[in-house]
C-alpha positions in Angstrom: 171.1 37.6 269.5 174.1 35.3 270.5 172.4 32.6 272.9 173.3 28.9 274.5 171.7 26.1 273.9 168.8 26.1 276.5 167.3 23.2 278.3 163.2 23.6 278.7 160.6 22.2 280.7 158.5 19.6 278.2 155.5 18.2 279.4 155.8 15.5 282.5 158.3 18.0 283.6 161.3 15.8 281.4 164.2 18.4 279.9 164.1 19.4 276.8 167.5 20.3 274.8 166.5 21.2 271.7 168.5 23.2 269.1 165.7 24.6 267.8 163.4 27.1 269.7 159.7 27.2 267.2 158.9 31.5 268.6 156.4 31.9 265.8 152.7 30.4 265.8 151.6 31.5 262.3 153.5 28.7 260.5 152.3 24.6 261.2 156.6 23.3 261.2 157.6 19.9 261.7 160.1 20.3 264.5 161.0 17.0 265.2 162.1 16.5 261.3 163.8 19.7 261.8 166.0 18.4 264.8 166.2 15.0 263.2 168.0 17.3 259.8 169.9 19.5 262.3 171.2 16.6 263.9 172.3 14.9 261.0 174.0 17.5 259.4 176.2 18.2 262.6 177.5 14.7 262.1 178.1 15.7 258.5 180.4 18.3 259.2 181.4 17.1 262.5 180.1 19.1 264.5 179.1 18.6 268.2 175.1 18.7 269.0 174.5 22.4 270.2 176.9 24.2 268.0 174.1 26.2 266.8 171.2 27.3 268.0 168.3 27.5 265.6 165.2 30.6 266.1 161.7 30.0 263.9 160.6 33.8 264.3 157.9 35.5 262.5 158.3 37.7 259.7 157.9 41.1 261.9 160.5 39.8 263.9 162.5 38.8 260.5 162.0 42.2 259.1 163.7 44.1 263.0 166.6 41.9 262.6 167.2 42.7 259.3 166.7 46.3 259.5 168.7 46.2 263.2 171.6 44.7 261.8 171.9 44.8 258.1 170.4 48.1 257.6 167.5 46.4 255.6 164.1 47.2 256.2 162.8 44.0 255.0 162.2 40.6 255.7 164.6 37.6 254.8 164.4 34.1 255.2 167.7 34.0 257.4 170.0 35.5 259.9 173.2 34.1 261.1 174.5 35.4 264.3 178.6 34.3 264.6 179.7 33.8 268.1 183.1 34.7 267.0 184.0 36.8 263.3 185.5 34.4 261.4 187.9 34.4 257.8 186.9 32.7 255.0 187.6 29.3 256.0 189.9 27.6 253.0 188.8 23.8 253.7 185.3 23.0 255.2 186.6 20.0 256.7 190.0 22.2 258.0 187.4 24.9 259.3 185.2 22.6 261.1 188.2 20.5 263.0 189.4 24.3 263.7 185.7 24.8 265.6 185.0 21.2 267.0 183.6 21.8 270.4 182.6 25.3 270.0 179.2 27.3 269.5 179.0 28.5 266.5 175.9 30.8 267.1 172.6 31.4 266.2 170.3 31.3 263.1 166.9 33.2 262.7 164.8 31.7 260.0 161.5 33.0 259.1 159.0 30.0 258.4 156.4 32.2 256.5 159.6 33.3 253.8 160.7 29.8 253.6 157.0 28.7 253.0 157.2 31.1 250.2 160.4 30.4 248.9 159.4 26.4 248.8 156.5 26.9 246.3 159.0 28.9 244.2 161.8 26.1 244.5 159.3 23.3 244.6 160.2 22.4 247.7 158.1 21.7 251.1 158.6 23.5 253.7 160.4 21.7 255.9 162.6 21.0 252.8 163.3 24.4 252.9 164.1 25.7 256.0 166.4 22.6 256.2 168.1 24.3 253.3 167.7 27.4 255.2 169.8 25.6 258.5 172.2 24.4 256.1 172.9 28.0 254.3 173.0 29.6 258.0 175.4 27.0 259.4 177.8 27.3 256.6 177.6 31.4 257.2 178.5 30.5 260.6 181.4 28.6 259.8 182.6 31.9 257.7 181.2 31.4 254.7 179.9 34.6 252.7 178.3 34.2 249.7 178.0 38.0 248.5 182.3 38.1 248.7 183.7 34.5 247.5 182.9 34.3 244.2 180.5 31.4 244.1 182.7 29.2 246.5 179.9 29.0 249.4 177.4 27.8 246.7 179.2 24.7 245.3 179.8 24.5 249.1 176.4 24.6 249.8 175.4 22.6 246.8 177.9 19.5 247.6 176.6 19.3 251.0 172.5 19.3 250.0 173.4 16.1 247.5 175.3 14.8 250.9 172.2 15.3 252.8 169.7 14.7 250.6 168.5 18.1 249.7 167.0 19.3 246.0 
């Protein structure tokens, strides 16, 4: 799934260079607050604007990732795709001055899961698929949650307070 950034044609033929490409229609998102989160949680870890790219995808699409590269034949609310395998990083703030400058890769997030996980979280939905960014860029970044013993979720947890995330 490893993409660039891409620059679209918005209406009045201006450029568009979003991070986020919306490829689902089922799920009403908020993309501007989306970009607005995006963007301000690259400056939180300082990282450049582009160094991920963010996919909205519907849950179909969800469950082929999952299957295609997890061996999961379910949906989930999010993929990470790494541009380059990367250790555990020791220091957040060492790992991203290690990265500054590069892409990181690409998340897939499925609205219609984050929709449901937000009712059980009492959260909205944008609420939650920022989470959902956040959890993908840190995975990016080398974090993995099911091997480090808990260290990606006060990670994780540190940075939604930062953020302003429940």
């Amino acid at each position: 799934m490893a993409t660039k950034r891409r620059a679209r044609e918005a209406p009045g033929g201006q450029r568009d260079s979003s991070d986020i490409e919306n490829r689902q229609k089922r799920v009403n998102v908020p993309l501007l607050e989306l970009e607005r989160f995006l963007r301000k949680l690259q400056r939180e870890l300082r990282l450049q604007r582009g160094a991920a790219f963010v996919r909205l995808v519907t849950d179909a699409e969800m469950k082929r990732l999952n299957s295609k590269f997890r061996k999961k034949a379910k949906t989930t609310d999010v993929l990470s795709f790494p541009a380059e395998l990367r250790s555990r990083p020791r220091d957040l703030r060492r790992r991203t001055m290690e990265v500054r400058g590069a892409f990181l890769g690409d998340i897939a997030i499925s609205p219609a899961v984050a929709g449901r996980n937000a009712k059980a979280f009492h959260r909205t939905r944008a609420e939650e698929i920022c989470v959902l960014m956040l959890h993908g860029i840190l995975h990016l970044l080398g974090y993995d949650h099911e091997t480090d013993r808990g260290e990606m979720e006060r990670v994780e947890a540190t940075l939604r307070r930062r953020l302003g995330l429940s």
